[in-house]
C-alpha positions as CSV (number, residue, x, y, z in Angstrom):
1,X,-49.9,-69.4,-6.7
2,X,-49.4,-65.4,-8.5
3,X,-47.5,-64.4,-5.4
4,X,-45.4,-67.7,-5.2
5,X,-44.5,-66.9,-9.0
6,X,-43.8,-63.6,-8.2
7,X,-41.7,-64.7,-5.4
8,X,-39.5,-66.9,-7.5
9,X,-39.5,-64.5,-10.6
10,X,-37.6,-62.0,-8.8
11,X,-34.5,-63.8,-7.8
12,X,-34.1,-64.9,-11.4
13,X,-34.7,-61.0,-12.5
14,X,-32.1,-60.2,-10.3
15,X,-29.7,-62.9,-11.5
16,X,-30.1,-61.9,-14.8
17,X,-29.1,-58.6,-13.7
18,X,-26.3,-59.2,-11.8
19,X,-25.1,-61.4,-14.9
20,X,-25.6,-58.2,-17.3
21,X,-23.5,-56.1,-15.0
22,X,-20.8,-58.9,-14.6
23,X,-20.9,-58.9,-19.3
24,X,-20.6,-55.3,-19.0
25,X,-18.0,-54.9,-16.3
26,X,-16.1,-58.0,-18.7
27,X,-16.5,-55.6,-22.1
28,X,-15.4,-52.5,-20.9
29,X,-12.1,-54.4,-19.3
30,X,-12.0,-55.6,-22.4
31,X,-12.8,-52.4,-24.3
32,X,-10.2,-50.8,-21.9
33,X,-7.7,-53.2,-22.9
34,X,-7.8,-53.2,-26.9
35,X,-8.2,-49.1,-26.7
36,X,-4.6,-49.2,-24.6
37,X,-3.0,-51.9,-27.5
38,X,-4.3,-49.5,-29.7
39,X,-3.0,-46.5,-28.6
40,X,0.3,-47.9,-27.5
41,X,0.5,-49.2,-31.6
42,X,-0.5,-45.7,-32.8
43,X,1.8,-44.0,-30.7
44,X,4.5,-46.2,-32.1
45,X,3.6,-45.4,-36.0
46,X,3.4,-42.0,-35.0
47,X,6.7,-42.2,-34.0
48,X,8.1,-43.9,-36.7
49,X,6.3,-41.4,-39.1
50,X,7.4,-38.5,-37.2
51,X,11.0,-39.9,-37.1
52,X,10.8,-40.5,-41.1
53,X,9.8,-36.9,-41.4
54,X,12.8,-35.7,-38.9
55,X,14.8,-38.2,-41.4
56,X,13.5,-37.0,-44.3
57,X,13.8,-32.8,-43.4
58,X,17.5,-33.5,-42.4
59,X,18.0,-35.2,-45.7
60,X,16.6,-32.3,-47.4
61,X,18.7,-29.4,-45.6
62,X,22.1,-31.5,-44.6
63,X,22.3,-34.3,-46.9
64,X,20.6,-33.3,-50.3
65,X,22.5,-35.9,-52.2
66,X,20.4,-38.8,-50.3
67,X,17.1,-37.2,-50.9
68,X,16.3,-40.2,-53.5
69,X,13.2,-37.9,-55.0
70,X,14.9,-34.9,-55.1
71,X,17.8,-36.8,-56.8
72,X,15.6,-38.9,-59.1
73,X,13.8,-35.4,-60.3
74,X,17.2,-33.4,-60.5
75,X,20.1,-35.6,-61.0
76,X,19.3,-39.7,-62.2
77,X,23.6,-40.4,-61.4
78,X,23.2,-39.6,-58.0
79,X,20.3,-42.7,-57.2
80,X,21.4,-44.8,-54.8
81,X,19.7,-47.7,-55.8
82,X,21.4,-50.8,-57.3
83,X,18.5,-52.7,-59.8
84,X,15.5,-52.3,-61.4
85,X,13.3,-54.5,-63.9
86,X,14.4,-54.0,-67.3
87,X,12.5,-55.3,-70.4
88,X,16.0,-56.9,-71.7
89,X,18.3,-58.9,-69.8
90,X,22.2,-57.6,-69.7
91,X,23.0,-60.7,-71.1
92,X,21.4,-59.7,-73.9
93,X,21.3,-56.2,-74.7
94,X,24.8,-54.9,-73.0
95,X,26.6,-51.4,-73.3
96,X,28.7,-51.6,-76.0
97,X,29.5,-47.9,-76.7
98,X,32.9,-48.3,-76.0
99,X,33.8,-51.5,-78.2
100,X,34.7,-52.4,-81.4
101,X,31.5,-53.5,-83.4
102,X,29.2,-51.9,-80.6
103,X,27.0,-50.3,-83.4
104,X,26.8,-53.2,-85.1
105,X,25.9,-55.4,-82.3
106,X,23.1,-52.9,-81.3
107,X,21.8,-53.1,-84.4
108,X,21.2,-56.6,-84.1
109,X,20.0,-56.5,-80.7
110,X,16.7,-54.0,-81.8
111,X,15.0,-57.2,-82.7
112,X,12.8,-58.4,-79.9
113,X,14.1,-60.4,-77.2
114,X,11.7,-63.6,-78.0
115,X,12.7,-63.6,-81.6
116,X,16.1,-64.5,-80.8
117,X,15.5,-67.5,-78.5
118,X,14.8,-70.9,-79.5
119,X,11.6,-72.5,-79.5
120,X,11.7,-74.6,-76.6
121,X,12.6,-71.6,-74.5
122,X,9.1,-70.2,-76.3
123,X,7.5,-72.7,-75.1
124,X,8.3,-72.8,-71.4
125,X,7.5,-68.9,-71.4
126,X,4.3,-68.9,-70.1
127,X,5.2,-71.1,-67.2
128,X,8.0,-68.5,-66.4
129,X,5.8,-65.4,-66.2
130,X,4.2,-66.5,-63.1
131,X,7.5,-66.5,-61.7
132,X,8.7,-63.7,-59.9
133,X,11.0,-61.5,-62.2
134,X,14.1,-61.0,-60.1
135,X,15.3,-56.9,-61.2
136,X,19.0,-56.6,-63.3
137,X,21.9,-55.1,-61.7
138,X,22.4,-51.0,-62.9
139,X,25.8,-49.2,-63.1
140,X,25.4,-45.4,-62.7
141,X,27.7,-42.8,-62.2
142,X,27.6,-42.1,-58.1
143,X,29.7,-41.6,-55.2
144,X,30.3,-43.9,-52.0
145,X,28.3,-43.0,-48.9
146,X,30.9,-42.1,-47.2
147,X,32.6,-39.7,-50.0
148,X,28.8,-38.0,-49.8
149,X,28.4,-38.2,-45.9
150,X,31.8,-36.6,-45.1
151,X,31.0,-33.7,-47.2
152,X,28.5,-33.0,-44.2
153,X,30.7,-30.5,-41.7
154,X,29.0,-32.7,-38.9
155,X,30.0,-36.3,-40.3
156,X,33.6,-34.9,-41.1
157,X,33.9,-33.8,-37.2
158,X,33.5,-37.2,-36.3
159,X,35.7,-38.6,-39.3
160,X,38.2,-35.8,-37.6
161,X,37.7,-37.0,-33.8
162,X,37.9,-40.9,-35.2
163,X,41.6,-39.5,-36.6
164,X,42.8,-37.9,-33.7
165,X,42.2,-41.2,-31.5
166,X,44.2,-43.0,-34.3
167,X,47.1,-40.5,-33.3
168,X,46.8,-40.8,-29.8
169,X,46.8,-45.1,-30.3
170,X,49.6,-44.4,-32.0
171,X,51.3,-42.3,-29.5
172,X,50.6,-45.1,-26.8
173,X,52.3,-47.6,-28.6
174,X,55.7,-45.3,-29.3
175,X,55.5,-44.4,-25.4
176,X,54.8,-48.0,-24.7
177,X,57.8,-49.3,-26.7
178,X,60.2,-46.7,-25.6
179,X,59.9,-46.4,-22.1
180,X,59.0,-49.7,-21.4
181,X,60.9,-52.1,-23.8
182,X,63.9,-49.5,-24.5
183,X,62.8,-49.2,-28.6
184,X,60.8,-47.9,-31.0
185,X,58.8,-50.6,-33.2
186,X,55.7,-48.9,-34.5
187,X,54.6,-52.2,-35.0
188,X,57.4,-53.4,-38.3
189,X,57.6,-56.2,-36.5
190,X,54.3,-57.5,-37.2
191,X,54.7,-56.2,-40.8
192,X,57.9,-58.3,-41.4
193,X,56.5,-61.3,-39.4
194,X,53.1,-61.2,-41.4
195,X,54.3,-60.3,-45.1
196,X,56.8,-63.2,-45.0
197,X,57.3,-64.8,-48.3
198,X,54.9,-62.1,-50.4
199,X,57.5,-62.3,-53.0
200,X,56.2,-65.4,-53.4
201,X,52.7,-64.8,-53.6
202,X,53.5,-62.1,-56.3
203,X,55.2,-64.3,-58.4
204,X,51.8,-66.9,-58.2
205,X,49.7,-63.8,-59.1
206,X,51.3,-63.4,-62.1
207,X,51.1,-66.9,-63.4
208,X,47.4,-67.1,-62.4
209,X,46.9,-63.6,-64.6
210,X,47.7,-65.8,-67.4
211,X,46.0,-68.8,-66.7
212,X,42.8,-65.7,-66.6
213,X,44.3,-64.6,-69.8
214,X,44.0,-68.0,-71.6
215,X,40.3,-68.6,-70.6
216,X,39.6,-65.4,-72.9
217,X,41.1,-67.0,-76.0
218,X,39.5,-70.6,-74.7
219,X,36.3,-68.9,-74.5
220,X,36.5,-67.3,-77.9
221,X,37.9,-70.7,-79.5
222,X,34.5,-72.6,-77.8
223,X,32.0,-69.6,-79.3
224,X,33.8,-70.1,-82.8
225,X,33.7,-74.0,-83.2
226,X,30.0,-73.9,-82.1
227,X,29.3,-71.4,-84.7
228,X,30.7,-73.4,-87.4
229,X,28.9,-76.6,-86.0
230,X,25.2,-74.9,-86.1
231,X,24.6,-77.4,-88.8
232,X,25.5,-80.8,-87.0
233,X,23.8,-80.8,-83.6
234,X,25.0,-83.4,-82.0
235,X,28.3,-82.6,-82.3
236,X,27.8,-79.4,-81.3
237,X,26.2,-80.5,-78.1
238,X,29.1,-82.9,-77.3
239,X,31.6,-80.0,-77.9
240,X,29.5,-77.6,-75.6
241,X,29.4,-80.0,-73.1
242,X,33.2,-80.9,-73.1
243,X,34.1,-77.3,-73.2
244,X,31.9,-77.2,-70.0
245,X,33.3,-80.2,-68.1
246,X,36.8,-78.9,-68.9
247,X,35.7,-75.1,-67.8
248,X,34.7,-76.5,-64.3
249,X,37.9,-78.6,-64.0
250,X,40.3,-75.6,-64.6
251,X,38.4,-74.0,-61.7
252,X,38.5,-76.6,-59.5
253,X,42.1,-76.8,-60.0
254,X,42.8,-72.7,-60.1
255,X,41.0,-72.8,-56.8
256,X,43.0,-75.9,-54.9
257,X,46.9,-74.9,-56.3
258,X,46.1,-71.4,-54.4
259,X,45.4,-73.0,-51.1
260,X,47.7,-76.0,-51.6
261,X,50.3,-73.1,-52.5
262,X,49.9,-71.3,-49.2
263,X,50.9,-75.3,-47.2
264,X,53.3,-75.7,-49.5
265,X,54.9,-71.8,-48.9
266,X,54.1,-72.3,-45.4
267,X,52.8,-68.4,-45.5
268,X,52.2,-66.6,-43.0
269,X,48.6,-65.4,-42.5
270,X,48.8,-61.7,-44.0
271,X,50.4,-63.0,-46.9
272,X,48.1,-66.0,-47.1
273,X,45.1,-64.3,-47.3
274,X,46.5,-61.8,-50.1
275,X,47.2,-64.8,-52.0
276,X,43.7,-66.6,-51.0
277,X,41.5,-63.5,-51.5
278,X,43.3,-62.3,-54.6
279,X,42.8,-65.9,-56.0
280,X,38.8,-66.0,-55.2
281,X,38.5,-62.8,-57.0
282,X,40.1,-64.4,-60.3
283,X,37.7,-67.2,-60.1
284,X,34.9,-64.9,-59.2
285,X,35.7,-62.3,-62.3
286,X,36.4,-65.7,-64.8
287,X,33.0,-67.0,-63.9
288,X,31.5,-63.8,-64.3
289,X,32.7,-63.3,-68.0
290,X,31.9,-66.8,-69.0
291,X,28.4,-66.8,-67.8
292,X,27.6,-63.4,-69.1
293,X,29.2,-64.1,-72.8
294,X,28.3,-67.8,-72.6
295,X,24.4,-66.3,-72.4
296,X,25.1,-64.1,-75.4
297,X,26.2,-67.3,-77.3
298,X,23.3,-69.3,-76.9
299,X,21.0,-67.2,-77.9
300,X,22.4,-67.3,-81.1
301,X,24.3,-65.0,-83.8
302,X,25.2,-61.3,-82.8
303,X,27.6,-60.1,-85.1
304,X,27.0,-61.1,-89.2
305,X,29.1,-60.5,-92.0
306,X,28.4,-60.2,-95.6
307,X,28.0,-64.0,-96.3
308,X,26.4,-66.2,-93.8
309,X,28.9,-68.7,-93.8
310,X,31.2,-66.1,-92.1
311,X,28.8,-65.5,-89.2
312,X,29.9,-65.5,-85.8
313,X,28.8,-64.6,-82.5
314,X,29.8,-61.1,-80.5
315,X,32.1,-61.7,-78.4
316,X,34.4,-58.5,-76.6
317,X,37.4,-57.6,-77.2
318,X,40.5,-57.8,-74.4
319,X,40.7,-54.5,-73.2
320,X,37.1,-54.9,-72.1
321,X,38.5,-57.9,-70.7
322,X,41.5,-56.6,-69.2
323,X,39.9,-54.0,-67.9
324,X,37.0,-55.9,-66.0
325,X,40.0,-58.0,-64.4
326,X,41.2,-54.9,-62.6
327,X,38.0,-53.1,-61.8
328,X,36.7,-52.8,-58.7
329,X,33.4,-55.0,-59.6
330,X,32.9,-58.7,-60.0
331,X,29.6,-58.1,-62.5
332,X,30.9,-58.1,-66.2
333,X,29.7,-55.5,-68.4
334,X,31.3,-54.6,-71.9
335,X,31.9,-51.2,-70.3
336,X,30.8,-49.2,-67.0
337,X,30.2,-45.1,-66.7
338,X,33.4,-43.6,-65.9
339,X,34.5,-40.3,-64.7
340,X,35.9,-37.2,-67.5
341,X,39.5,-37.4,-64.5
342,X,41.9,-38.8,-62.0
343,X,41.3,-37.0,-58.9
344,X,44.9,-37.4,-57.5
345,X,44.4,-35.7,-54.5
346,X,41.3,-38.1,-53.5
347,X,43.4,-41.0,-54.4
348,X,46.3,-39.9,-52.5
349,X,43.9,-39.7,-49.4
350,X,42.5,-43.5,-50.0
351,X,46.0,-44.4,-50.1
352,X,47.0,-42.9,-47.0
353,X,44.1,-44.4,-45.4
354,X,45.2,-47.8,-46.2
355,X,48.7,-47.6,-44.5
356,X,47.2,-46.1,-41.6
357,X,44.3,-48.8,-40.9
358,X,47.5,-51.1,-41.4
359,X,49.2,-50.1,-39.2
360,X,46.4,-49.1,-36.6
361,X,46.1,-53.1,-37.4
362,X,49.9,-54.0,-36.6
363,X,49.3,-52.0,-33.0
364,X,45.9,-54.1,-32.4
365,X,48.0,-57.1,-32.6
366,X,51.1,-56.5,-31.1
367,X,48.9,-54.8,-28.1
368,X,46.2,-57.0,-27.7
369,X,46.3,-60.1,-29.7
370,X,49.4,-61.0,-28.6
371,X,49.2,-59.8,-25.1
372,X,46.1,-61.5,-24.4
373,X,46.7,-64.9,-26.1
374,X,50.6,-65.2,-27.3
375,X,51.1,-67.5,-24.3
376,X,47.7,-69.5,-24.3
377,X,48.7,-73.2,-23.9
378,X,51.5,-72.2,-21.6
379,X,49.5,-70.7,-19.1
380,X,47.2,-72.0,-16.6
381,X,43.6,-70.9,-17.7
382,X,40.4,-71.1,-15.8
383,X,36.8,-70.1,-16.5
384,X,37.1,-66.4,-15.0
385,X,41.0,-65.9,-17.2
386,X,38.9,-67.0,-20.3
387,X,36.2,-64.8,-19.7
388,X,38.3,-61.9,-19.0
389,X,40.2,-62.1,-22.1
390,X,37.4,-62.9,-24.5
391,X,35.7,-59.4,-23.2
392,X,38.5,-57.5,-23.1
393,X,39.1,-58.3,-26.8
394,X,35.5,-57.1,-27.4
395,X,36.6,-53.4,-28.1
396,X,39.6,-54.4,-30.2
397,X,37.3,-56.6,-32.1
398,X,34.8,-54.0,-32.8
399,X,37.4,-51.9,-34.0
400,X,38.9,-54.0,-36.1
401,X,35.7,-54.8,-38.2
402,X,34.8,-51.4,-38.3
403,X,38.8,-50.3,-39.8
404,X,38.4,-53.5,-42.0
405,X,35.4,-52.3,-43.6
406,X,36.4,-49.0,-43.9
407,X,40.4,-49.8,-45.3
408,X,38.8,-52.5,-47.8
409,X,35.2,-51.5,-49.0
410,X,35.9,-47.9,-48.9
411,X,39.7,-46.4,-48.8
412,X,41.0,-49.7,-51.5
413,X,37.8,-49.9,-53.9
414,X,37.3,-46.2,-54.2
415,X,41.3,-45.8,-54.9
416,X,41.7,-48.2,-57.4
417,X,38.0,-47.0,-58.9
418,X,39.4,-43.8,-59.0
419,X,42.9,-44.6,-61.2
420,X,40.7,-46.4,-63.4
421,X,38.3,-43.7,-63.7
422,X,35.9,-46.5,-62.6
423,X,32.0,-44.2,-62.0
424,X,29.8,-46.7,-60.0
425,X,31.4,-46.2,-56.2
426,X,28.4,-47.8,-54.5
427,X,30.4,-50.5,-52.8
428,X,28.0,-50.7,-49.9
429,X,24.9,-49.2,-48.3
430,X,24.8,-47.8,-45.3
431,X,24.3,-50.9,-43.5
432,X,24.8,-49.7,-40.0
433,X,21.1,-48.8,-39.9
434,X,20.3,-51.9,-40.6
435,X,17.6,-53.1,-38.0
436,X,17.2,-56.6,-39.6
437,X,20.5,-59.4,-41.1
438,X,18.5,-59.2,-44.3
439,X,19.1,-55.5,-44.7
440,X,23.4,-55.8,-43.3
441,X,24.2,-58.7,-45.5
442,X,22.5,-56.7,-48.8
443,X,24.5,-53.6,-47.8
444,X,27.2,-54.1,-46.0
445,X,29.4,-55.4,-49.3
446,X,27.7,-54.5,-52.5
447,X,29.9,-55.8,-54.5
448,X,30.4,-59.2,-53.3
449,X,26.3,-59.6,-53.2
450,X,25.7,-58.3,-56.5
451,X,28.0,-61.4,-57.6
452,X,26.2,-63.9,-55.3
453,X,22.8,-62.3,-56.5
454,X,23.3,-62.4,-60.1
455,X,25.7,-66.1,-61.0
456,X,24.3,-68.0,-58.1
457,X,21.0,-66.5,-56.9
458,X,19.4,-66.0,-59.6
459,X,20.7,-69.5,-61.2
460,X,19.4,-71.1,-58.8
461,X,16.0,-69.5,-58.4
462,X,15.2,-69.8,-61.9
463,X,16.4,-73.2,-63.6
464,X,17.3,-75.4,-60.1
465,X,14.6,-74.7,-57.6
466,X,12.3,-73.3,-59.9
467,X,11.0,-70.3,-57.6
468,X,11.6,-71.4,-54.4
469,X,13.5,-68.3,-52.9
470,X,14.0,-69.6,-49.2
471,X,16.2,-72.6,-50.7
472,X,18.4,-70.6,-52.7
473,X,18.8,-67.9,-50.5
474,X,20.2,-70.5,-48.1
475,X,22.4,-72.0,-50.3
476,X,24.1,-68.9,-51.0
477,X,24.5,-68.6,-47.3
478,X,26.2,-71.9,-47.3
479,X,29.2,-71.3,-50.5
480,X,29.4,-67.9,-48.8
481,X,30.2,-69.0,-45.3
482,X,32.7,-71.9,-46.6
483,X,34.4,-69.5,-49.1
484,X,34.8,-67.1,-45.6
485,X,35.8,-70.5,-44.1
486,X,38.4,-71.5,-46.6
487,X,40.2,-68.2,-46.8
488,X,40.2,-67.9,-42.8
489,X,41.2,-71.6,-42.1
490,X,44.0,-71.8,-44.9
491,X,45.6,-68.4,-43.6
492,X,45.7,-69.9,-40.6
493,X,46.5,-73.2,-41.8
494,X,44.0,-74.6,-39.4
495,X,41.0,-76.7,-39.3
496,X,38.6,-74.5,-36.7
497,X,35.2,-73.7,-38.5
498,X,34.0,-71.2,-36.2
499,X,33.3,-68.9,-38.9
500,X,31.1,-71.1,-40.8
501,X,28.9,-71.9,-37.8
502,X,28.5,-67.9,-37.0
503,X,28.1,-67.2,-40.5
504,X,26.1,-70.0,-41.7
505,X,24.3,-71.4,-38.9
506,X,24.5,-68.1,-36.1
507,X,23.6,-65.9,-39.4
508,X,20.7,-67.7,-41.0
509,X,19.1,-68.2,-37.9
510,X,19.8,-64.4,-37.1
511,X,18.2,-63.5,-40.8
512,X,15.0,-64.9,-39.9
513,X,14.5,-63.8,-36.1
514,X,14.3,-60.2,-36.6
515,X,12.7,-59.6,-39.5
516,X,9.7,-58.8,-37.3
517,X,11.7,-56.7,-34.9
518,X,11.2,-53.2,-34.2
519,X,13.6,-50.4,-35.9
520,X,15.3,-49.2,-33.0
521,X,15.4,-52.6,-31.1
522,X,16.6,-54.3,-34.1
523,X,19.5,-51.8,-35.2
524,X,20.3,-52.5,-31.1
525,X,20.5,-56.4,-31.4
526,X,22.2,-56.4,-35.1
527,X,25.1,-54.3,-33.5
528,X,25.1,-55.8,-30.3
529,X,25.3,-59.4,-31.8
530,X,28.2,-58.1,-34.5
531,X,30.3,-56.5,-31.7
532,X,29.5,-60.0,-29.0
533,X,30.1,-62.1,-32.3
534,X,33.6,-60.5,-34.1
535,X,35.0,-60.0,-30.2
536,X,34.3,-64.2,-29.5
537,X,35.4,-65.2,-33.2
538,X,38.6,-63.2,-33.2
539,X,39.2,-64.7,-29.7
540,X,38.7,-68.1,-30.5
541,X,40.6,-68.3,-33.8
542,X,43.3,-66.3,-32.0
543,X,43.8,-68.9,-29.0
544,X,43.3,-72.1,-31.4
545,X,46.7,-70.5,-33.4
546,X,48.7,-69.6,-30.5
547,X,47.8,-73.1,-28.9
548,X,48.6,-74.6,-32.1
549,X,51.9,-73.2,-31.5
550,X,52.8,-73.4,-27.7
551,X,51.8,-77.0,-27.1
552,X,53.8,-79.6,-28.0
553,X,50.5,-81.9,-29.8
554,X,51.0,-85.4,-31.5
555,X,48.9,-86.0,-34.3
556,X,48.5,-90.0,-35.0
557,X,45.3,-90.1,-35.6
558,X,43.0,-88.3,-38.3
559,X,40.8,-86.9,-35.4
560,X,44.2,-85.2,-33.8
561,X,43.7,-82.9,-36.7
562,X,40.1,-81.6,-36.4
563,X,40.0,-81.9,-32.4
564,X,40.4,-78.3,-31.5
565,X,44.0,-77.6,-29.7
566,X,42.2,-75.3,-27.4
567,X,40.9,-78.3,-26.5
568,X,43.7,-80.5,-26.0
569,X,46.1,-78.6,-24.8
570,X,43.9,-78.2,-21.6
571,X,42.5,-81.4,-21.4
């Protein structure tokens, strides 16, 4: 019996054994594995930290003005950040050092902020501290990017080279025109062609300047009356509330004269789009005044005279009025920093910039626009033609973004902020390192985000969807994309929402797919997709105009107007 135990103890000793060694061959694959993940990972954030210190050395030596510590500890006008947490609201406590009354107003604006509001707003307080406190937008006294960048020898090289290949484009068009087609045309042609009826348009601009005039005296005639009804509420309500209905009327109508105007006109797209974007900017500045002011207003009296029956509330005067209508921001303040000169030289430059992206944009057209799709819907047209022609416009497309950024959001905004002495130039961020959407929609137009942020973001975070910051962030993604929508399809007197679904749908979904991407792979796919993107968009809007025009549609049916012509002309 011991050696038949023995004799069956052994196998199952050496089972166990041969187990142990199969666990420990298991563990150190195992081991093996999670010590490669986790050298792979720490090479990466070496990287990255290595790469930040490369970023941050250069920034030290070649670009000193975008050393953000150096600048906070030496110079606090040269930050280039755009908000930070303030203890009171700009609707409340606003710069006023350039107005009539300012001293006055300050002094009634020392009290503290919660011993102005009313009691309800008391109240509710508590609930609204758990809320996140969304920052206030700051003006200081700075430079754009660019202006700082191209101070660098190495940045104005390739501002230089990007100059010399506008010559030689130029060139090839005035060789192009004269040796093949017998004349010169330096592109007038388009000029003519697309500033058709501006006369027009400039005559509507002036008429909607007073319609933006009369709001101001509206405005102050609603602040007055409710002043002098503090005693009867009720009435005071209904007149608030009628003032507000007729407030939103008189932009729905503002808004839908400008685009019926551009039917009506029959304008051409260049001057269509002046008129369109010139006429969002009114409604975005008039929205702007009455939202700040209307804050000021409600929470009661700012400016007292000697008897309290003579009590009214602040409100500014018109030149700070006036001169928020023409400066290049859409975030009312009673005044902004603003430089000790005119640099006339600087402006001169900005100027010349413009005419020369315009121009560069008259060549893009004649040579590629036109050349690619002035006969689609005449043609025949097959997979492969399509496909060429959408890629070959991928270069032009690229280039046109890149000259329309540059013509609008720097050579325009920092001219006219320079004849109005106007401080704050941060227009954008540099947005081409952007590796996520999140970070290119915040920088690549500062000025039209810090609108969106502060009269509709921050609306709707705070009294519609009570802190819920996904929803609101995608409805501002929605009235953006249709504003982009309404501008592009009226120019082109068209109904073709391609924008809108790249924008709004392509966009959104873009915004929340690479948030978790890499640095370098993400700055890759953001510029990859807007380069793929802007070359399809402008190809498709350009063949839906030109088929528009070649083929001979009927439209009997409501359908016939929203059925793409690319579609029918074809099919």
């Amino acid at each position: 019996m011991a050696e038949e135990s023995r004799t069956d103890g052994k196998p199952r000793i050496e089972g166990a054994v041969d187990q142990m060694h199969f666990l420990r061959d298991k563990l150190q694959k195992f081991q093996a594995k999670i010590m490669c993940d986790f050298e792979q990972r720490l090479s990466c954030m070496i990287e990255d930290v290595m790469q930040d210190i490369r970023q941050q050395e250069l920034r030290a030596h070649e670009f000193r003005q975008f050393d953000s510590s150096v600048s906070r500890a030496t110079n606090a006008s040269a930050t280039w950040h755009n908000r930070q947490q303030q203890t009171l609201s700009p609707a409340t406590k606003p710069d006023v050092s350039d107005c009539p009354n300012g001293r006055a107003y300050a002094q009634n604006e020392a009290t503290p902020k919660q011993q102005q509001q009313p009691q309800q707003w008391r109240q509710d307080q508590p609930q609204q501290r758990t809320r996140r406190q969304l920052p206030d937008k700051v003006f200081v006294a700075r430079e754009s990017y660019l202006t700082v960048l191209l101070q660098v020898e190495h940045m104005r090289t390739i501002y230089h080279i990007f100059s010399i290949i506008l010559v030689m484009f130029l060139l090839n068009v005035i060789f192009y025109d004269y040796f093949v087609e017998g004349r010169i045309n330096l592109g007038l042609g388009t000029f003519r062609s697309g500033l058709k009826r501006i006369h027009w348009v400039f005559g509507v601009w002036l008429l909607e300047h007073v319609f933006v005039l009369a709001l101001y005296y509206a405005f102050q005639g609603w602040a007055l009356v409710r002043s002098k009804l503090q005693s009867h509420k009720s009435l005071q309500h209904f007149w608030s509330n009628s003032c507000l209905i007729m407030y939103i009327s008189a932009q729905l109508v503002f808004g839908y004269v400008s685009t019926s105007l551009c039917l009506k006109f029959q304008l051409p797209f260049v001057s269509a789009c002046v008129l369109l974007l010139e006429s969002t900017r009114l409604l975005m500045k008039m929205h702007a005044y009455v939202r700040y002011n209307a804050a000021r207003v409600l929470l009661g009296k700012q400016k007292t005279d000697v008897e309290l029956k003579d009590a009214r509330p602040y409100l500014p005067p018109l030149h700070c009025y006036v001169y928020f209508l023409f400066a290049p921001t859409l975030i009312y303040r009673d005044n902004y920093p603003r430089t000790k000169q005119i640099r006339w030289k600087f402006a001169l430059s900005r100027l010349m910039e413009i005419v020369a992206v315009a121009f560069f944009y008259a060549f893009i057209h004649e040579r590629h626009i036109r050349e690619y799709f002035g006969q689609f819907g005449k043609e025949a047209l097959g997979p492969s033609q399509l496909i060429v022609k959408i890629f070959g416009m991928m270069l032009p497309s690229a280039v046109i973004l890149l000259c329309g950024f540059y013509m609008i959001l720097h050579s325009w905004l920092n001219f006219t902020a320079e004849l109005l002495r106007f401080g704050d130039r941060m227009f954008y961020k540099d947005w081409w390192t952007s590796h996520t959407y999140d970070g290119y929609y915040r920088n690549w137009n500062v000025v039209v985000h810090d609108w969106l942020y502060e009269y509709v973001y921050r609306d709707l975070y705070t009294y519609v969807f009570k802190g819920s910051k996904v929803v609101a962030s995608l409805l501002v993604f929605m009235i953006s994309a249709l504003v982009h929508e309404q501008v592009l399809g009226f120019g082109l007197q068209l109904f073709f929402p391609v924008m809108f679904m790249f924008f709004g749908v392509i966009g959104v979904a873009l915004v929340f797919l690479m948030r978790s991407a890499p640095k370098t792979l993400g700055n890759i796919c953001v510029w990859f997709t807007l380069v793929f993107g802007n070359g399809v968009m402008i190809s498709l809007y350009s063949m839906e105009y030109y088929a528009r025009r070649n083929c001979e549609l009927r439209y009997e049916h409501w359908a016939d107007h929203i059925t793409p012509a690319i579609w029918r002309c074809y099919h």
